[in-house]
N, C-alpha and C positions, 0 to 999 in steps of 0.2 A: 834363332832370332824369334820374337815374340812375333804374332802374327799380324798386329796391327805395326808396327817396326817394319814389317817387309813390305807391308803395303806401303807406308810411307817410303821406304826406302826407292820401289820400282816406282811410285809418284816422282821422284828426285830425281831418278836416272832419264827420266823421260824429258824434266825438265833443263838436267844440263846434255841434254844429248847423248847419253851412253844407250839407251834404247830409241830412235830414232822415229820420227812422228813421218807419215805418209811424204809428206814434201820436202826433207830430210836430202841436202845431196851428198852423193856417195862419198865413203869417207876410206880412207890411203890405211887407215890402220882397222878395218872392219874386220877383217881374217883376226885379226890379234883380241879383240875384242870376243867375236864368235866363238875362239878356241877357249874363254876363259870362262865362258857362259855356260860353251858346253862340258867345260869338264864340271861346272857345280853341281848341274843337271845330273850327272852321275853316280855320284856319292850316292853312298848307302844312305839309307833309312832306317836305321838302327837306334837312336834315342828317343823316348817317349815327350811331346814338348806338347803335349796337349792337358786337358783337366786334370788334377790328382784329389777334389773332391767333389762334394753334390748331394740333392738327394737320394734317399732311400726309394727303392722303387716298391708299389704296390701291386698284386696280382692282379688278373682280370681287366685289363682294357685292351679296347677292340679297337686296331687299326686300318686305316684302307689304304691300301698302296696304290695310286694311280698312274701305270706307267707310259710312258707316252709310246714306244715302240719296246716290244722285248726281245725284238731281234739284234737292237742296242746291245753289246754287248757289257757296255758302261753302267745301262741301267740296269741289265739284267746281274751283273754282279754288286752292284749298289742293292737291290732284293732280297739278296742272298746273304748280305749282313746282316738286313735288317730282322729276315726270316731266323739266322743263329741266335741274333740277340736277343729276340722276342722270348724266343724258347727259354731262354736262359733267366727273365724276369717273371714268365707267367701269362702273358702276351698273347691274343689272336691277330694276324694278318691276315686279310683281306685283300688279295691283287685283282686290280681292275688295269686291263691292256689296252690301249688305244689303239694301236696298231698303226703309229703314226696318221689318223685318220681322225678330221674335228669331228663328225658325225659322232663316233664312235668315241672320242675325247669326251663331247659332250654329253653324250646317252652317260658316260660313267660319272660324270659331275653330278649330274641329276640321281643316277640308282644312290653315291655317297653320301648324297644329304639327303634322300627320302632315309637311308641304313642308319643315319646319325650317329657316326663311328663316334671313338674320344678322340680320336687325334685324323690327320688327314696328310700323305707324304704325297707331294707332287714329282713325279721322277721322271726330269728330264724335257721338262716343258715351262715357257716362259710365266712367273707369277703375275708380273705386272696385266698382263694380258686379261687377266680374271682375277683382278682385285674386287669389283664388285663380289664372286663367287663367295671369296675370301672373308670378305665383309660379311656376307651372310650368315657362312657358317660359326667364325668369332660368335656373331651374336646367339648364337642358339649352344654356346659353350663348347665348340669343340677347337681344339686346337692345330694347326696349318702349318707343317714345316716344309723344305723344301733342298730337294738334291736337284741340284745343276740348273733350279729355277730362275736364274738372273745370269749378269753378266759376270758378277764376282761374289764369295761367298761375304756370310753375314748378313747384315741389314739389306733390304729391298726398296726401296722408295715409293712411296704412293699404294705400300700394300700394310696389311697385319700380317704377313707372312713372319712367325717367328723367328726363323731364320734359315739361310741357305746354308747348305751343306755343298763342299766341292774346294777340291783346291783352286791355284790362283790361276785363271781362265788367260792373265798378260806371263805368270812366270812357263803354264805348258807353252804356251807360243813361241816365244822366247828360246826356248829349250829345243824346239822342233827344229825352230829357223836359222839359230845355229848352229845345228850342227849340220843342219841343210849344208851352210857354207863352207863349215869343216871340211865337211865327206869329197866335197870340189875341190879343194884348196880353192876355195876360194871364186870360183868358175861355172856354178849353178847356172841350169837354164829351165825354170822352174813354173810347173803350174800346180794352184793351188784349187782345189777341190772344197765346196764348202756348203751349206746350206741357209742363206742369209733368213728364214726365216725363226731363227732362234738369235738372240742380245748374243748369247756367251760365243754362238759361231761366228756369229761379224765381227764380235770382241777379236778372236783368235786370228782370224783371217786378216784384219787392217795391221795387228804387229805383227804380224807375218810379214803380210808385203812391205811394212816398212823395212823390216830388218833384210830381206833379200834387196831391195831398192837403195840400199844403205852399203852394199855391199859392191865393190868398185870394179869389179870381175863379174860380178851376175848379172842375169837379166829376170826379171819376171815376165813370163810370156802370156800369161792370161789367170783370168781367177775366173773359175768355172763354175757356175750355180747347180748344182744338182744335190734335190732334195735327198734325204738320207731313204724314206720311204720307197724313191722309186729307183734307188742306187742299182739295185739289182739288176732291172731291166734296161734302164738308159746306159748304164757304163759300156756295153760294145761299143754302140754308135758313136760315144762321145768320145771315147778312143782312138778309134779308125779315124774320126775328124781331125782330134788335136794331131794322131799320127801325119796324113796328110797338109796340115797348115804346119807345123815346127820341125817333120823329122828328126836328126838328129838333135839339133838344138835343144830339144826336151830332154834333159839327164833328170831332172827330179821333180817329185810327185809331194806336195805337204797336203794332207790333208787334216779337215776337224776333228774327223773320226776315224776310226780303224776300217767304217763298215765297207769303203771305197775302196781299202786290199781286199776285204772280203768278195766283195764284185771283182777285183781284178782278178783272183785267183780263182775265181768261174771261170774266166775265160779260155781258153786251153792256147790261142796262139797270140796272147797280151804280150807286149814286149817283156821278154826280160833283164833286160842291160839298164830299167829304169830302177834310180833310188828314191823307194816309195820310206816315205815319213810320215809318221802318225802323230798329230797333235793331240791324243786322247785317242780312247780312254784307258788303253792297256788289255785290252778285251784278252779272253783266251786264246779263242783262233788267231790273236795280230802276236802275243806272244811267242806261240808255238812256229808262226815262219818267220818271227825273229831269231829265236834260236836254229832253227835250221839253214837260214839261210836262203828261204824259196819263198818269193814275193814280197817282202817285207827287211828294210834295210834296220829300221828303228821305232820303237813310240814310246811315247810320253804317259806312264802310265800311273793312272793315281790308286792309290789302295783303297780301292769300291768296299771289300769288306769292312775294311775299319770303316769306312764312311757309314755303312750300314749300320753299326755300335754308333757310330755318332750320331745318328736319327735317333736312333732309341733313346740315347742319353739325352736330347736336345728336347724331344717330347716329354722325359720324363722332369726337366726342370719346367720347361710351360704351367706342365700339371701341377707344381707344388711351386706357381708361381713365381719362381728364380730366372733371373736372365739368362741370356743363350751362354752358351761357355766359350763362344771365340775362338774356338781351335781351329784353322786352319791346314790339314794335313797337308802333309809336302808330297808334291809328285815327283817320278824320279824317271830320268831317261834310260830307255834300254838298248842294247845293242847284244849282238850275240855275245861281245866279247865279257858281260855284266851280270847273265844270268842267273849263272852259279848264288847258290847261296840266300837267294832272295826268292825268286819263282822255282818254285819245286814239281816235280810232274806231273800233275793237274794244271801246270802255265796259268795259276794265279798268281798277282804281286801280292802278299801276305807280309810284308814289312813287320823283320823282328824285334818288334820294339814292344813286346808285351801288351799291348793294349784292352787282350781280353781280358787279363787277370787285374788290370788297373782299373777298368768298367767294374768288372765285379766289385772289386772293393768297394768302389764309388756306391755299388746300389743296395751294397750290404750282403751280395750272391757267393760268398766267398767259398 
């Protein structure tokens, strides 16, 4: 399905209720529903449904990568695309790390437009937020793309952000929540982990909750604010507590990000009877105890390296003036039972669907 098709299509489902809006009441056939969501979510990623032309790429320009945390595992393999594909056209990258920290966010907005790169990738931090920023450096001719900058990819509103790169921020939620309900038959008692200071994690977090709130057997028991920054530190306490307030009643864990099993799998006596879910981003460490089977039941994981070739390719249309290409990559759920075949032993999702050799033709790299 073409990527503007799916977005209309999840607009549709929202509108006759098949994806269920926060005050949604519970519905008799939700398990039925969940089980058919999650089995699309699992299908392979094997056809190419993104660009097949464009322009030629030129040698020599200088990129900055600004990442917002690179303990991210999301952003940190969205990098490591973008780092392949550079190589591959002629390219300098440039990483500037925030550290999840504005000070530090800011110091690097500032050294990026003193360096006046050509191009500018925002990874992993809201664009609306620094449309002025944006504003600026347009005018001094550079150009401003953006991984996981918004709530959904594509166009941003109220910025020149050429465009966001990220798959679809309502189909990963969607995909987490139900299989949330799957893995229960249907009997989820569920807290959600989230960090509301980013659009695309409140995005995830509200269809979450609708779709476990939707479902006539669950309960949603709390939806937990805890920044992604200081996940490492606060996860004991905030455990022991939900342990305390839910007991048993807590069987599952969704969270926005994988980094929230990375904390729990710090902890040496974190329960293990819970089914932790990952809405994003497919990081390696949430791969690797998905396929074992220690801490980690599932995630939603999207192909960061391709996205990394889609930055490239999205700055290289900017430069020779052509609009963004639309592509949308599909994310796909994991489970141990799914790995094979797709995540190889390095526990990247590398989706075989040729995409480096289809970039190359595209830039002329053949």
């Amino acid at each position: 399905m073409r990527p503007e098709l799916r977005s209309l299509a999840l607009a549709m489902l929202v509108l006759l209720g098949t994806i269920p809006y926060a005050g949604a009441a519970p519905s008799a056939d939700s398990l039925a529903l969940a089980q058919q969501r999650a089995t699309d979510a699992l299908e392979a990623v094997t056809v190419w449904r993104g660009p097949t032309s464009g322009p030629k790429t030129s040698p020599g320009k200088v990129i900055a990568f600004i990442a917002e945390d690179l303990r991210n595992g999301g952003i940190a393999g969205a990098l490591r695309g973008v780092q392949e594909a550079a190589k591959v056209v002629g390219w300098t990258v440039n990483v500037f790390d925030a550290a999840g920290n504005d000070a530090t966010r800011n110091q690097a907005l500032l050294d990026v437009q003193i360096s006046h790169p050509d191009g500018v990738i925002f990874g992993g931090f809201d664009a609306q937020g620094y449309a002025p920023w944006i504003d600026n450096a347009v005018s001094l001719g550079m150009v401003v793309v953006g991984w996981h900058a918004a709530f959904e990819p594509g166009f941003v509103p109220g910025t020149q952000l050429f465009t966001n790169v990220a798959s679809s921020a309502r189909e990963i939620a969607l995909a987490a929540a139900s299989f949330a309900v799957v893995k229960s038959g249907g009997t989820a008692g569920v807290v959600i982990f989230t960090d509301p200071r980013f659009a695309v994690a409140q995005a995830k977090t509200d269809d979450m909750a609708a779709i476990i709130r939707n479902c006539a057997g669950c309960k949603l028991l709390s939806i937990e604010d805890l920044t992604l920054d200081h996940v490492l530190t606060e996860m004991p306490a905030r455990l022991t507590l939900l342990d305390q307030r839910f007991g048993d009643t807590w069987t599952v864990s969704l969270g926005i990000n994988d980094l929230y099993y990375d904390a729990m799998a710090a902890i040496p006596d974190a329960r293990a009877d819970l089914v932790n879910i990952s809405a994003g981003d497919g990081s390696q460490s949430a791969l690797l105890r998905v396929g074992t089977g220690l801490g980690q039941t599932a995630t939603v994981a999207e192909p960061l390296n391709l996205q990394g070739w889609q930055l490239i390719d999205e700055l290289n249309r900017a430069f020779n003036n052509e609009m963004p290409s639309g592509y949308v990559p599909h994310a796909r759920l994991f489970t141990a039972d799914n790995l094979g075949g797709t995540v190889g032993d390095n526990f990247i999702f590398d989706p075989p669907n040729n995409y480096r050799q289809i970039y190359r033709q595209i830039w002329g790299k053949e």
